[in-house]
N, CA, C and O atoms as a Maestro MAE file, in Angstrom:
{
 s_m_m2io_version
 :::
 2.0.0
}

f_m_ct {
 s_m_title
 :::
 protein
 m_atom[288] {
  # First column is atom index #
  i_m_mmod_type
  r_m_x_coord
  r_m_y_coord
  r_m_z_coord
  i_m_residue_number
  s_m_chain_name
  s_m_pdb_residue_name
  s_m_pdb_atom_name
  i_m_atomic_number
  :::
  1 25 -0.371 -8.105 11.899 1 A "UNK " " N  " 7
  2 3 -1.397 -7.422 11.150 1 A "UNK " " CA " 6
  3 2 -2.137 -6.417 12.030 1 A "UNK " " C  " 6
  4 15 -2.103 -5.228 11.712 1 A "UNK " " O  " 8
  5 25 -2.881 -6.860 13.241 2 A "UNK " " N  " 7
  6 3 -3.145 -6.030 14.135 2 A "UNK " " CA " 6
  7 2 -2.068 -4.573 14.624 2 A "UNK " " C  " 6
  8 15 -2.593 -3.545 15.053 2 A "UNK " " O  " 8
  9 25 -1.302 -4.642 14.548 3 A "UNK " " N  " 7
  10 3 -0.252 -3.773 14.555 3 A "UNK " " CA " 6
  11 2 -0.286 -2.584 13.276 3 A "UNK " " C  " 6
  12 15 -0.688 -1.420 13.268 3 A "UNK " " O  " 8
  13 25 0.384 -3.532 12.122 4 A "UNK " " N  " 7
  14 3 -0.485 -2.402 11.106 4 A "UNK " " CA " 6
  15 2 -1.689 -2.051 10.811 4 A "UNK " " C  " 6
  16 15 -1.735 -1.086 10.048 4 A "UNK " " O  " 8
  17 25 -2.932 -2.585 11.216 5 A "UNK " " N  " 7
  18 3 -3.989 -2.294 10.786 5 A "UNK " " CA " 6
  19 2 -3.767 -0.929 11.438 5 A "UNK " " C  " 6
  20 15 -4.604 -0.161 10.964 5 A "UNK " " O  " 8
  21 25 -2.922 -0.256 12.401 6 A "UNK " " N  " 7
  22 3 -3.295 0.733 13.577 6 A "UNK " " CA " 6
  23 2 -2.313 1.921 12.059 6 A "UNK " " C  " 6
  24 15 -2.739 3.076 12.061 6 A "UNK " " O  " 8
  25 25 -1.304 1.667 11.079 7 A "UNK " " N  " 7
  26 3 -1.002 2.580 10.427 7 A "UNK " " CA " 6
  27 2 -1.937 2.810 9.161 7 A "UNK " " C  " 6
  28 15 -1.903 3.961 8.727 7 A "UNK " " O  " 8
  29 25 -2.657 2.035 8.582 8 A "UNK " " N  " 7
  30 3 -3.664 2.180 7.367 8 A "UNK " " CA " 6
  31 2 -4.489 3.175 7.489 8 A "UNK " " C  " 6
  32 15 -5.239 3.221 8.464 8 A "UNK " " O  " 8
  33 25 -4.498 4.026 6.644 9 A "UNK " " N  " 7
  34 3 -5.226 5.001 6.046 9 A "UNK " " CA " 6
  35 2 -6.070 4.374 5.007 9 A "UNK " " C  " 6
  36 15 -5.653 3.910 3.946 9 A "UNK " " O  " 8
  37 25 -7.474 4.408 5.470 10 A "UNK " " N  " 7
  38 3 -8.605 3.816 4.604 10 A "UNK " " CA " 6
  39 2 -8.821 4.937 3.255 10 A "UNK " " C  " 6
  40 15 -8.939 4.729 2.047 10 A "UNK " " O  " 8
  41 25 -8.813 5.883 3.866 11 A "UNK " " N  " 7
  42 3 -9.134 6.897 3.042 11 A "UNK " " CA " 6
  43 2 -8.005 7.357 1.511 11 A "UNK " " C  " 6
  44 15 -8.295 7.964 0.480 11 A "UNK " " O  " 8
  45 25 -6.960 6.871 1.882 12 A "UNK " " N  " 7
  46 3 -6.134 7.027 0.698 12 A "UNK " " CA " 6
  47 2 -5.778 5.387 0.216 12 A "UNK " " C  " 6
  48 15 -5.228 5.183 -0.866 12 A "UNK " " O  " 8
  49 25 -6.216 4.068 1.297 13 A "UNK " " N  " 7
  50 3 -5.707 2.541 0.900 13 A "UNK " " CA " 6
  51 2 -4.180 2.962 0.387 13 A "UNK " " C  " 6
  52 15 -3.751 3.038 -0.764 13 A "UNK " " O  " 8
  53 25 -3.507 3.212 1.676 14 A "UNK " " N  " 7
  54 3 -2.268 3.133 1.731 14 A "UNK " " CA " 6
  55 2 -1.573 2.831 3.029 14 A "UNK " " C  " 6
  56 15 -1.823 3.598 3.959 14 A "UNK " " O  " 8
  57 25 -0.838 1.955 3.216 15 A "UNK " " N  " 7
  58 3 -0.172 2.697 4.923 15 A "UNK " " CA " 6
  59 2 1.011 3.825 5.053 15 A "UNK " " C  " 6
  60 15 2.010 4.120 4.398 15 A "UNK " " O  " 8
  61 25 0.517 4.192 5.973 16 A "UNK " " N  " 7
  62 3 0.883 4.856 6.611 16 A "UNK " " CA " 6
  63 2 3.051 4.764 6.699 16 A "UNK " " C  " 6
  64 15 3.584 3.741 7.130 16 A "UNK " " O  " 8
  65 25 3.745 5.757 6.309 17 A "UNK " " N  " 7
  66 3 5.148 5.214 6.120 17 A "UNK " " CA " 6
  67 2 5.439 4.931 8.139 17 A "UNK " " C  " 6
  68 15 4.949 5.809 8.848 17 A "UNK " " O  " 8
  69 25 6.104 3.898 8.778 18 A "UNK " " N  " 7
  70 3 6.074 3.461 9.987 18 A "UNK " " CA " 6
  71 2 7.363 4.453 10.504 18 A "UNK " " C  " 6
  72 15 7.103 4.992 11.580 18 A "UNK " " O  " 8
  73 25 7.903 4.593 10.279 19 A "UNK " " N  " 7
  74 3 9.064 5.959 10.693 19 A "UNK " " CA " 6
  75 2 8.699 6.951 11.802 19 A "UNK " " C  " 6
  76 15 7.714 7.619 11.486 19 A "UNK " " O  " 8
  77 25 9.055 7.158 12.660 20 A "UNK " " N  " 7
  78 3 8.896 8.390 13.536 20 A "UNK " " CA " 6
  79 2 9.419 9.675 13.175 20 A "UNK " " C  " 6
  80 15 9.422 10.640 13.940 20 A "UNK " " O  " 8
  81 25 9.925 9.679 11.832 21 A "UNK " " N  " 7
  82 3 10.074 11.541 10.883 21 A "UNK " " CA " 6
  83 2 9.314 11.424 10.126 21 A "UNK " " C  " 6
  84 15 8.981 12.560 9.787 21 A "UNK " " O  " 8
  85 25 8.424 10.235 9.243 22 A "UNK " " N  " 7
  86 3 7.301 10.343 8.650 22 A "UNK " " CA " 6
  87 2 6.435 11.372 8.213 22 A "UNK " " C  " 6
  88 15 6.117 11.513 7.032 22 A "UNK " " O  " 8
  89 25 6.062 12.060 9.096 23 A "UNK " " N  " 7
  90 3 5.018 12.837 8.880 23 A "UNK " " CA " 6
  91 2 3.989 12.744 8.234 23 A "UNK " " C  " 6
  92 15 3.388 13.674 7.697 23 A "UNK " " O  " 8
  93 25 3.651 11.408 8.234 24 A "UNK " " N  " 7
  94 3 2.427 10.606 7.586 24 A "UNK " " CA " 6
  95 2 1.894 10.550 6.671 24 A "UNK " " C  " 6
  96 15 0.699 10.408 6.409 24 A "UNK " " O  " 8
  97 25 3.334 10.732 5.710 25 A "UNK " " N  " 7
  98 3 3.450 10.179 4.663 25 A "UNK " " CA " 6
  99 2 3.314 8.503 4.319 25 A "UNK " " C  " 6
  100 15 3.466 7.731 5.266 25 A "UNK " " O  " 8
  101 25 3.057 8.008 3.102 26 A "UNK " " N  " 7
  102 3 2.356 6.521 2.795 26 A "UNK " " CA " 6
  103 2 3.297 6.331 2.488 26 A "UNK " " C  " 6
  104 15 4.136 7.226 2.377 26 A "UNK " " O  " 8
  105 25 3.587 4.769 2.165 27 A "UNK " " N  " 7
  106 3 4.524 3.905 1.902 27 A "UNK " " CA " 6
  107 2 3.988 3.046 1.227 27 A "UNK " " C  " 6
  108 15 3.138 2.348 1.781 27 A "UNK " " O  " 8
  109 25 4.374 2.770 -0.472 28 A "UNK " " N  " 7
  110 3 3.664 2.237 -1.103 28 A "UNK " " CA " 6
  111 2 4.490 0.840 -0.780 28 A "UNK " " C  " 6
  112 15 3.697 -0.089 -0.621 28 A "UNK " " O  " 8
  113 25 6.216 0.353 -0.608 29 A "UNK " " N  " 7
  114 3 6.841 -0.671 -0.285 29 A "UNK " " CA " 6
  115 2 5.553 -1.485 1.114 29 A "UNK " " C  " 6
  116 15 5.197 -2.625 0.818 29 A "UNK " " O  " 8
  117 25 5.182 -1.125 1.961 30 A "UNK " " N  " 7
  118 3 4.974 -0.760 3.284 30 A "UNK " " CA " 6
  119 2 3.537 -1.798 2.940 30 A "UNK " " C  " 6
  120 15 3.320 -2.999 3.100 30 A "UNK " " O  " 8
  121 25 2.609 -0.477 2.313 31 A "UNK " " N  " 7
  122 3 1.567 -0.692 1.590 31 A "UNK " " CA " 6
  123 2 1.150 -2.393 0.839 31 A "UNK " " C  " 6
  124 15 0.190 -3.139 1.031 31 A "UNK " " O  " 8
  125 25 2.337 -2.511 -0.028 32 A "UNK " " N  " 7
  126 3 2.113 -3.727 -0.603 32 A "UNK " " CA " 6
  127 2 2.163 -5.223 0.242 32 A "UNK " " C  " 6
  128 15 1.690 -6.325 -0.037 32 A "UNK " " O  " 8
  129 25 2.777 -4.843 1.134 33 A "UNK " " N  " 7
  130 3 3.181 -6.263 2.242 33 A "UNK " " CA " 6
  131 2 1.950 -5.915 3.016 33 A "UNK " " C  " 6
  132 15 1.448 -6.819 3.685 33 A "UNK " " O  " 8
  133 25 1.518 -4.999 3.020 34 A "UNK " " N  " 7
  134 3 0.314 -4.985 4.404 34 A "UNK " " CA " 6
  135 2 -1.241 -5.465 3.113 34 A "UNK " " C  " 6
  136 15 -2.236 -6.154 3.336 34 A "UNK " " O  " 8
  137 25 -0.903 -4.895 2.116 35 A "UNK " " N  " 7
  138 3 -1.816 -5.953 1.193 35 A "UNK " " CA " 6
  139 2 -2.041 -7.280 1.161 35 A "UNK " " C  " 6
  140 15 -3.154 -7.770 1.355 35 A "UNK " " O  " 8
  141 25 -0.752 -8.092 0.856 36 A "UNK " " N  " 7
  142 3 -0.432 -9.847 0.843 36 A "UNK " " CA " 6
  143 2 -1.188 -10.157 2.278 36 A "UNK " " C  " 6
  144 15 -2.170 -10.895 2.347 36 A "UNK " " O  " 8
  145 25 -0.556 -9.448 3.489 37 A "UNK " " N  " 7
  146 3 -1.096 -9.875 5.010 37 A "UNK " " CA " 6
  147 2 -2.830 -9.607 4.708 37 A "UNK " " C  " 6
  148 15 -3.685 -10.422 5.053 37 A "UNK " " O  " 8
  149 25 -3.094 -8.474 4.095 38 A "UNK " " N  " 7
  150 3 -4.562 -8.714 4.063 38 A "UNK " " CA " 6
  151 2 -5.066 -10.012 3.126 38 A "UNK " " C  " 6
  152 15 -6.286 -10.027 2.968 38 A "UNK " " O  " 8
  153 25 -4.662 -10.612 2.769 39 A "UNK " " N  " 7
  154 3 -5.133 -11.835 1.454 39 A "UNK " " CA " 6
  155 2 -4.933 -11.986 2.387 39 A "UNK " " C  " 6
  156 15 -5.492 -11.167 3.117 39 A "UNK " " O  " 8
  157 25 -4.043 -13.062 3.134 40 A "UNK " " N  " 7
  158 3 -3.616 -14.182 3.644 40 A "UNK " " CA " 6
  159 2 -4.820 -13.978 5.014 40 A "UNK " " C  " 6
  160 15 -5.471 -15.003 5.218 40 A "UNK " " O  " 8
  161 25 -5.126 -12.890 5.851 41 A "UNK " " N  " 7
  162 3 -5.982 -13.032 6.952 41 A "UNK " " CA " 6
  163 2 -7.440 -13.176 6.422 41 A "UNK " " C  " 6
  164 15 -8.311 -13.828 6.998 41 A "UNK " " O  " 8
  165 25 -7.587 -12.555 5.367 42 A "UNK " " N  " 7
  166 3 -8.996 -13.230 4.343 42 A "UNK " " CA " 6
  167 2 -10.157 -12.648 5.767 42 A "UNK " " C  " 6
  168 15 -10.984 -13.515 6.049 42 A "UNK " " O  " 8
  169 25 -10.271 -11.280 6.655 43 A "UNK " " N  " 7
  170 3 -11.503 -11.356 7.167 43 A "UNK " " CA " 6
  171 2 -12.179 -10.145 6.817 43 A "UNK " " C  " 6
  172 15 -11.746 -9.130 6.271 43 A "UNK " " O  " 8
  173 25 -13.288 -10.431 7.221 44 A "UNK " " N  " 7
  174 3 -14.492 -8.816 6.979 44 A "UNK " " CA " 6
  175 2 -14.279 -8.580 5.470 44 A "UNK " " C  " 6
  176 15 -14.603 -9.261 4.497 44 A "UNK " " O  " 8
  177 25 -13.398 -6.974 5.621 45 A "UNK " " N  " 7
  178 3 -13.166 -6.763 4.019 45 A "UNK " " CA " 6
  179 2 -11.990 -6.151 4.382 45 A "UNK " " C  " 6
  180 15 -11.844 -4.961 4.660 45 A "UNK " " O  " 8
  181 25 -11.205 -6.969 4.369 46 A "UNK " " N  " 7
  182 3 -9.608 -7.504 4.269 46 A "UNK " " CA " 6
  183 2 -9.458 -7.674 2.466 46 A "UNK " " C  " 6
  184 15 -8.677 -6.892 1.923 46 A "UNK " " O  " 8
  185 25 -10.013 -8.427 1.814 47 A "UNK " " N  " 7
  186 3 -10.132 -8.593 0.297 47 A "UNK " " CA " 6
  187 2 -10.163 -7.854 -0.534 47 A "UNK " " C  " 6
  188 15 -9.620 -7.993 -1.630 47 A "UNK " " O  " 8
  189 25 -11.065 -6.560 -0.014 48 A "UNK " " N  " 7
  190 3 -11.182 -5.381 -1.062 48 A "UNK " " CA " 6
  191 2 -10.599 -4.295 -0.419 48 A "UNK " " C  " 6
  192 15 -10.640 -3.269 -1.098 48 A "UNK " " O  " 8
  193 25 -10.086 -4.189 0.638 49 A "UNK " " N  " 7
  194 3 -8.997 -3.307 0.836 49 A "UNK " " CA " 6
  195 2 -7.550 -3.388 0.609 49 A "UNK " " C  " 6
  196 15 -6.724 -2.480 0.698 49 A "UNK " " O  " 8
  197 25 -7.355 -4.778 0.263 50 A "UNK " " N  " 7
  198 3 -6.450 -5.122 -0.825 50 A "UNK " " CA " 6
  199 2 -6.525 -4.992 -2.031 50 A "UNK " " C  " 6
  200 15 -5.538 -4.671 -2.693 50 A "UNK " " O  " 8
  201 25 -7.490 -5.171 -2.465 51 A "UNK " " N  " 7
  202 3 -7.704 -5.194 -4.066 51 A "UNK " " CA " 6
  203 2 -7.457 -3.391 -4.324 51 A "UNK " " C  " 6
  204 15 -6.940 -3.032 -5.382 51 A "UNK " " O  " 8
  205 25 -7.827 -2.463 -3.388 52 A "UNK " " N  " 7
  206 3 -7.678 -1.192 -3.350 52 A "UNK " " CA " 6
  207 2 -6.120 -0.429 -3.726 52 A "UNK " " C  " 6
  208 15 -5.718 0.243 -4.675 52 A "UNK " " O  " 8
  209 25 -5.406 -1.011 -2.229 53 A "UNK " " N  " 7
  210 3 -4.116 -0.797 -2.384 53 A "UNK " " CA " 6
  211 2 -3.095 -1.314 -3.581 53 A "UNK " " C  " 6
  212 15 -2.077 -0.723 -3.942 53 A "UNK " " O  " 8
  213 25 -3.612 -2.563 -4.112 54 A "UNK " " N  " 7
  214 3 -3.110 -3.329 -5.289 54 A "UNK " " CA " 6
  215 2 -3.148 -2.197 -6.571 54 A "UNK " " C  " 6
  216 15 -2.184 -1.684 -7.139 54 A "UNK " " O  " 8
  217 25 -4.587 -1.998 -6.818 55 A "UNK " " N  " 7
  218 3 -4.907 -0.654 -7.650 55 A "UNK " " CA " 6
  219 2 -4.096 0.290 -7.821 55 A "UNK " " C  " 6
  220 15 -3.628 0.549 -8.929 55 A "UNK " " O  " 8
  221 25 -3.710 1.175 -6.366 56 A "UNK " " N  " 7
  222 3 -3.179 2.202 -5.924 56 A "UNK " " CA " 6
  223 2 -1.586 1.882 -6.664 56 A "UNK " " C  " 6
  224 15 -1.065 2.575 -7.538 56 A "UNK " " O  " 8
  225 25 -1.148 0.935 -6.187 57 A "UNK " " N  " 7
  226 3 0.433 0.834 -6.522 57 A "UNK " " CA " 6
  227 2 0.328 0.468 -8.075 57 A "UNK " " C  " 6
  228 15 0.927 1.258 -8.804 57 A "UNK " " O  " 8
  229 25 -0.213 -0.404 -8.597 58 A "UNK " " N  " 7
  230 3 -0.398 -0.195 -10.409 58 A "UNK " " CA " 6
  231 2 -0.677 1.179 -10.810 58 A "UNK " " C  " 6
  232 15 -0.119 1.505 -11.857 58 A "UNK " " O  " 8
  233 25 -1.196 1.820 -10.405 59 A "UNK " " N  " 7
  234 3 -1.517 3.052 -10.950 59 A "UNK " " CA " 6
  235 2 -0.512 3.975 -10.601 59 A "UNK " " C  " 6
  236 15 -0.273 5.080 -11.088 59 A "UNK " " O  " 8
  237 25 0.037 3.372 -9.698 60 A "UNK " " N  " 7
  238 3 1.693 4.821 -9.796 60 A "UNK " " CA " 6
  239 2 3.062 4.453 -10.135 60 A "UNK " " C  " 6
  240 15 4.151 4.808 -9.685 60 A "UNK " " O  " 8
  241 25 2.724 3.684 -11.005 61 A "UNK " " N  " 7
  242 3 4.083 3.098 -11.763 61 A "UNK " " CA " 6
  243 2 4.084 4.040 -12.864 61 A "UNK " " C  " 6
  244 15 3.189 4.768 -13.292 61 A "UNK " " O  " 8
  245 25 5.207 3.877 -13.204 62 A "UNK " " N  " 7
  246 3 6.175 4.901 -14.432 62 A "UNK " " CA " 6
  247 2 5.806 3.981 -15.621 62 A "UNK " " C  " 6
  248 15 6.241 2.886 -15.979 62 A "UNK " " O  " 8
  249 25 4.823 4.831 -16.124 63 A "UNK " " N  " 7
  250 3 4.649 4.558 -17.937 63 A "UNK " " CA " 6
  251 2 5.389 4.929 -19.004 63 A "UNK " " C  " 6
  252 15 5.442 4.503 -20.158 63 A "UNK " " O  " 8
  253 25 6.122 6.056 -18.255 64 A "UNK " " N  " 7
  254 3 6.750 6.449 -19.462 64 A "UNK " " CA " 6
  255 2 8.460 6.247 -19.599 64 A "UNK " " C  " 6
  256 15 9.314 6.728 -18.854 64 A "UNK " " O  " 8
  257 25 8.629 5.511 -20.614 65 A "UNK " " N  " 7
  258 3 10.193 4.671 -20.702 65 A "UNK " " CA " 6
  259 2 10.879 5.956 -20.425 65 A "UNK " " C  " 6
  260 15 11.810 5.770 -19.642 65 A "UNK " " O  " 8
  261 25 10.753 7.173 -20.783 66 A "UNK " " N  " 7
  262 3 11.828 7.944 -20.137 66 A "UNK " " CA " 6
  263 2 12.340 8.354 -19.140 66 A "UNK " " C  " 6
  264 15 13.456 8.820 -18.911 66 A "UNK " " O  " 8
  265 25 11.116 8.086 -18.288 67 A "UNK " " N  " 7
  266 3 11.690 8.214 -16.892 67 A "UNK " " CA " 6
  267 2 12.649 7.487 -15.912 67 A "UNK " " C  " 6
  268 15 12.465 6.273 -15.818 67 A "UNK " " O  " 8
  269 25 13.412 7.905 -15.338 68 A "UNK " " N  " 7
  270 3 14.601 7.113 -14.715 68 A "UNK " " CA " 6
  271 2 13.774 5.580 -14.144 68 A "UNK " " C  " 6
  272 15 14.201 4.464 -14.440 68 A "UNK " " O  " 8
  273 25 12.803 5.768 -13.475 69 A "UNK " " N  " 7
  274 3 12.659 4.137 -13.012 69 A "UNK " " CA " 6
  275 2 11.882 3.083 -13.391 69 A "UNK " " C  " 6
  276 15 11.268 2.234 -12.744 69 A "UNK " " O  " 8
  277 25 12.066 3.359 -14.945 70 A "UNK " " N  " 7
  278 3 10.599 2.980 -15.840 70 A "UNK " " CA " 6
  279 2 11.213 1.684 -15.889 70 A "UNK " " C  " 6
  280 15 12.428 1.807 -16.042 70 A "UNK " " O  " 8
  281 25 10.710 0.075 -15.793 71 A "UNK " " N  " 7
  282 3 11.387 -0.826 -15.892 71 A "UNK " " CA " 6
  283 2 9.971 -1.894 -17.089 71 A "UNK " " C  " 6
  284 15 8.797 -2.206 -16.891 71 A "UNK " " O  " 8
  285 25 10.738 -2.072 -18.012 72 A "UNK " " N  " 7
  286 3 9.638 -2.909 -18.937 72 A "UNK " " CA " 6
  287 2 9.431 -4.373 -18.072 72 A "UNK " " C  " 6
  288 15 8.663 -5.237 -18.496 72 A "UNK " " O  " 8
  :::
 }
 m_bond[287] {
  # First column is bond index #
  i_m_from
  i_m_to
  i_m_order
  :::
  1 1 2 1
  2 2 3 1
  3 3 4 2
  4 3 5 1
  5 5 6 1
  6 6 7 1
  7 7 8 2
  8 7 9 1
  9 9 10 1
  10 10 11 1
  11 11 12 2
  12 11 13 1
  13 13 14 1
  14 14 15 1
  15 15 16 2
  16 15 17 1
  17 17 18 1
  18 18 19 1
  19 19 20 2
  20 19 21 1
  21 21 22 1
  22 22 23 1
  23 23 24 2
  24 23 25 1
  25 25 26 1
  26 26 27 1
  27 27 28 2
  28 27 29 1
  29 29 30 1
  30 30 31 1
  31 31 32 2
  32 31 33 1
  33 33 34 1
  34 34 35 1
  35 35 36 2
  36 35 37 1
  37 37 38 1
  38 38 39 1
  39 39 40 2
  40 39 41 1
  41 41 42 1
  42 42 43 1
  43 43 44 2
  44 43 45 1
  45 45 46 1
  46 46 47 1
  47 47 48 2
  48 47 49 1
  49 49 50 1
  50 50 51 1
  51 51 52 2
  52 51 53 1
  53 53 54 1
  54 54 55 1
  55 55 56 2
  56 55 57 1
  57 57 58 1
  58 58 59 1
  59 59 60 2
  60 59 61 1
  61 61 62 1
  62 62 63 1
  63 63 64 2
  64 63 65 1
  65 65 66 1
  66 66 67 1
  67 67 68 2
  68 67 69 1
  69 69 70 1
  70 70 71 1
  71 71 72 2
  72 71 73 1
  73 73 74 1
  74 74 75 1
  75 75 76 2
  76 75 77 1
  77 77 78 1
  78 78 79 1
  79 79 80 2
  80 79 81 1
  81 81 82 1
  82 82 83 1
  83 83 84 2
  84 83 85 1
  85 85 86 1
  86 86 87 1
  87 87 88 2
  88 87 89 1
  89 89 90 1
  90 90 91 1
  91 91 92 2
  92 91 93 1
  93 93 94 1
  94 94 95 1
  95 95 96 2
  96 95 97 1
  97 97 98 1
  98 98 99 1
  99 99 100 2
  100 99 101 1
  101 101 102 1
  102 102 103 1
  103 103 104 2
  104 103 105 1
  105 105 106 1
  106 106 107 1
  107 107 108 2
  108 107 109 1
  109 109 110 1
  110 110 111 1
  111 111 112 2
  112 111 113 1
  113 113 114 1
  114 114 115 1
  115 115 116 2
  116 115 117 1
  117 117 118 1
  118 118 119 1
  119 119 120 2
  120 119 121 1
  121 121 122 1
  122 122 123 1
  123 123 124 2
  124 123 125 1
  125 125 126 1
  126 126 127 1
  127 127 128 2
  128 127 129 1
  129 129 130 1
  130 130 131 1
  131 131 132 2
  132 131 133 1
  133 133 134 1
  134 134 135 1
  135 135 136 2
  136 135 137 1
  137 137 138 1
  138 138 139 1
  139 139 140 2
  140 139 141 1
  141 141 142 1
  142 142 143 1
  143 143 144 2
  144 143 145 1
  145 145 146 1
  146 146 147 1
  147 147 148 2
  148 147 149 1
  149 149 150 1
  150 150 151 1
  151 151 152 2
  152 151 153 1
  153 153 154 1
  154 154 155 1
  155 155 156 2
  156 155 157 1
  157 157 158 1
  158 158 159 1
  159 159 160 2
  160 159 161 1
  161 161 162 1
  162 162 163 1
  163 163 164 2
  164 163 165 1
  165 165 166 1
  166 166 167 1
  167 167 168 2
  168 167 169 1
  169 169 170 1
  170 170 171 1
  171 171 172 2
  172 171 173 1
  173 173 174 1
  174 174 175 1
  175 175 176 2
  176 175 177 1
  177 177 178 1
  178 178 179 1
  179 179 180 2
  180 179 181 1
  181 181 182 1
  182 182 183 1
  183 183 184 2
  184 183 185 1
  185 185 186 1
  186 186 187 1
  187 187 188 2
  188 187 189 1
  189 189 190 1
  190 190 191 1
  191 191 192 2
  192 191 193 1
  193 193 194 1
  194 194 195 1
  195 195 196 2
  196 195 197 1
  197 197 198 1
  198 198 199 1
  199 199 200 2
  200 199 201 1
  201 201 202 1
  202 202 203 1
  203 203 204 2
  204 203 205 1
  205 205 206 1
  206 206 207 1
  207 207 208 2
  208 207 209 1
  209 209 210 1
  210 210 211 1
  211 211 212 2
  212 211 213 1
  213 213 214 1
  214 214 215 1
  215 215 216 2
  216 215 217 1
  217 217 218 1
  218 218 219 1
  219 219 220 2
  220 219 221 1
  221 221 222 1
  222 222 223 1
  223 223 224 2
  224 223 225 1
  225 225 226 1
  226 226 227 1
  227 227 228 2
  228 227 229 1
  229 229 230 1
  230 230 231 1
  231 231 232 2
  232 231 233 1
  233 233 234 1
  234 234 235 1
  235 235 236 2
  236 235 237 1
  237 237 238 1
  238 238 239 1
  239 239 240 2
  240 239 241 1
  241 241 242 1
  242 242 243 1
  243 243 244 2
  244 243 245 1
  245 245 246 1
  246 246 247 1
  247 247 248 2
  248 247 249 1
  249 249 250 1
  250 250 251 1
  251 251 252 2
  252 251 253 1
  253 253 254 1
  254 254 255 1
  255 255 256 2
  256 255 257 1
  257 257 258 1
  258 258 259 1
  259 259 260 2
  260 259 261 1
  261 261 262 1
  262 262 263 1
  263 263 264 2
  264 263 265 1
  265 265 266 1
  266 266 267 1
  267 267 268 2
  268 267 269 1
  269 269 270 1
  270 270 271 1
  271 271 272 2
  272 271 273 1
  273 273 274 1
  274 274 275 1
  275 275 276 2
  276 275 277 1
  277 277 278 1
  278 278 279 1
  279 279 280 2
  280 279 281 1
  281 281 282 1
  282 282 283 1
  283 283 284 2
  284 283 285 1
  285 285 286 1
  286 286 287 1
  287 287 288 2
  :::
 }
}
């Protein structure tokens, strides 16, 4: 966790994609596991910077069935 805490971007509650061609671009896959690690370490505000990123990835899912990766 200490490790990723060093790729999180507070400002967008995303991490950071870990790649060295990146170009610091986010990683919502990335993102979601560094979420669970924030539940599970439960300190400071570990809780609502999860609850953030949780947000973030619901909100960029495909609503609309036509799109190729829309999955009901």
């Amino acid at each position: 966790m200490k490790w990723m805490d060093t790729f999180y971007d507070s400002s967008e509650s995303y991490l950071y994609e870990l790649g060295a061609t990146s170009a610091l671009r986010h990683n919502t896959r990335h993102s979601t596991w560094y979420a669970l690690g924030l539940l599970a370490r439960n300190e400071h505000d570990d809780v609502e910077e999860a609850e953030k990123i949780i947000g973030n990835v619901i909100g960029a899912q495909f609503k609309d069935p036509t799109e190729q990766w829309y999955v009901r």
